[in-house]
DOKEVO-432546 format. One record per residue (C-alpha): residue number from 1; residue in one letter; z negated, x, y negated. Coordinates in nm, 3 decimals, m for minus. Layout:
# DOKEVO-432546
NUM	A	Z	X	Y
...
This chain:
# DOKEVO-432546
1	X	1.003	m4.613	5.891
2	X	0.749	m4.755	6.127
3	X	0.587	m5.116	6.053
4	X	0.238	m5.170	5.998
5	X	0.022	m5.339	6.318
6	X	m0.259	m5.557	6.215
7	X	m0.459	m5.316	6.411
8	X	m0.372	m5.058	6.144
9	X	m0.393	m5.289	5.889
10	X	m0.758	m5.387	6.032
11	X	m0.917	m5.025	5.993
12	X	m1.127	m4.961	5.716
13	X	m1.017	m4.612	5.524
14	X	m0.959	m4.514	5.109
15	X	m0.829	m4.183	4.969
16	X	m0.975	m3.935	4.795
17	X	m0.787	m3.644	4.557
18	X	m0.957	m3.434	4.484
19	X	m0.996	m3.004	4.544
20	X	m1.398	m3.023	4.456
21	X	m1.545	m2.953	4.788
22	X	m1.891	m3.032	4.632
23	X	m1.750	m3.385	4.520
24	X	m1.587	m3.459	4.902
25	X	m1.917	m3.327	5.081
26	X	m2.127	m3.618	4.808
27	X	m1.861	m3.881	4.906
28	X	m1.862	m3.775	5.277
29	X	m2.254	m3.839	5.282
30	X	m2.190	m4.165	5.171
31	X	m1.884	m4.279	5.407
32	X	m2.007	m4.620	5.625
33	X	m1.993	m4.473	5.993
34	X	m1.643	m4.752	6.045
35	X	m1.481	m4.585	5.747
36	X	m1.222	m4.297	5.809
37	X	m1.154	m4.080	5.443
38	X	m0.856	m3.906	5.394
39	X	m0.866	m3.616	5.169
40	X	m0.522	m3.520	5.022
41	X	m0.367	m3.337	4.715
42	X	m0.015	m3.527	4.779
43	X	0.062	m3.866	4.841
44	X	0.325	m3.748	5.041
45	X	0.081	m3.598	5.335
46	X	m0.033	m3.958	5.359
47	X	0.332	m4.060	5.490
48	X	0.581	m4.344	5.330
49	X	0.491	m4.601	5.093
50	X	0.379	m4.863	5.368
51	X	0.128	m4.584	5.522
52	X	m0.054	m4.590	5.180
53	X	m0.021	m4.949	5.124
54	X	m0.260	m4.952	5.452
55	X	m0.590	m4.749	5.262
56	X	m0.829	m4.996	5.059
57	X	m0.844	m4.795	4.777
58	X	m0.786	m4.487	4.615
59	X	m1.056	m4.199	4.433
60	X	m0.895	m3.984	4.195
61	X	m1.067	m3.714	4.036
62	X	m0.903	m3.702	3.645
63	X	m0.995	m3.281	3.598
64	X	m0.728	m3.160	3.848
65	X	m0.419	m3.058	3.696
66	X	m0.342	m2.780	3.928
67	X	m0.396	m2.950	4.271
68	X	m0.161	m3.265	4.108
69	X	m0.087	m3.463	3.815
70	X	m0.299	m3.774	3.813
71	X	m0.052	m3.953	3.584
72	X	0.231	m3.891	3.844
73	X	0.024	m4.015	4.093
74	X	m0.052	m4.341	3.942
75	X	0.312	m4.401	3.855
76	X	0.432	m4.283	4.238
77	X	0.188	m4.602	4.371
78	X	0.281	m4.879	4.113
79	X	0.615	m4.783	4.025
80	X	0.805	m4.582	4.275
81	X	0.540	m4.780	4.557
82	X	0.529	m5.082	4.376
83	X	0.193	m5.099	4.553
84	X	m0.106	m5.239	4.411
85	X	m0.393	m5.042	4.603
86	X	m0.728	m5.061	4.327
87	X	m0.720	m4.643	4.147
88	X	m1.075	m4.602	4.091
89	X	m1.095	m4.274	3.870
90	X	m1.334	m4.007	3.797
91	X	m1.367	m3.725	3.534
92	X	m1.108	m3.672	3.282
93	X	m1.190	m3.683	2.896
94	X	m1.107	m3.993	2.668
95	X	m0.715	m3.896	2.648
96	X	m0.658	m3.913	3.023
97	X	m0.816	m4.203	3.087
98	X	m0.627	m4.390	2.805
99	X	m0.312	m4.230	2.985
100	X	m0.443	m4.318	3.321
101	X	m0.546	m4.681	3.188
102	X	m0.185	m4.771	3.061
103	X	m0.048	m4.688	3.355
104	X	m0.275	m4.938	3.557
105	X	m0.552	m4.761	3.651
106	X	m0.838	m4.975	3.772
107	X	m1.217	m4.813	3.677
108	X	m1.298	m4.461	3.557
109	X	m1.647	m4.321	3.609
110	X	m1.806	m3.979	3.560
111	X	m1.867	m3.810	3.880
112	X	m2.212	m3.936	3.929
113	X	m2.142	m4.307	3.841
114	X	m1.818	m4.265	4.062
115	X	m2.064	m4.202	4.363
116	X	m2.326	m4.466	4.254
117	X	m2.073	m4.726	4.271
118	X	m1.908	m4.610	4.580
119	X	m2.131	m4.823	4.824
120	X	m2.083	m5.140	4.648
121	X	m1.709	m5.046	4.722
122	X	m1.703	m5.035	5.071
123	X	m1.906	m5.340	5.069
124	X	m1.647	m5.503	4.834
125	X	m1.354	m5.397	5.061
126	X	m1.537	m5.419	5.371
127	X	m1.336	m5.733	5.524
């Protein structure tokens, strides 16, 4: 397992799952020029636990169920991770978010709210 370098630590990038191309081309748009996005269906393509401790946060979109499970997502980051990275999630009906919620989500958005609030995001976790 490698360590994290304060330079690492230091670079300014959040996750997005997600398979709706239309979604990642909105959020793309709206990506800060010193922000890297990594798009991913797996957790696991992002490396160990301490590679995803690294991101500032996480977008989850709540209507894939074929791509991934959302809820076994959320429980790989704070249980199996024990990581504490803010879940902001988007889509879903009532039922999944409750789900979602109990297992320590942070926010949940529609899609359009999702990308309103994105900017104020980036400013948020811009240090």
């Amino acid at each position: 397992m490698s360590s994290p370098t304060i330079e690492l630590r230091l670079q300014k990038r959040f996750i997005l799952m997600t398979t709706n191309t239309d979604f990642q081309e909105k959020v793309r748009e709206l990506v800060p020029d010193d922000w890297s996005l990594s798009v991913v269906t797996d957790l696991d393509d992002l490396g160990e636990w301490n590679e995803v401790l690294l991101y500032r946060f996480l977008l989850m979109d709540l209507d894939e169920f074929d791509a991934f499970d959302p809820l076994d997502v959320i429980r790989q980051i704070r249980m199996q991770y024990q990581i504490n990275i803010p879940v902001f999630c988007f889509g879903g009906d009532s039922d999944i978010q409750d789900e979602m919620r109990l297992s320590r989500a942070d926010r949940f958005f529609s899609q359009p709210q999702m990308l309103e609030s994105l900017p104020q995001y980036f400013a948020q976790y811009n240090w």
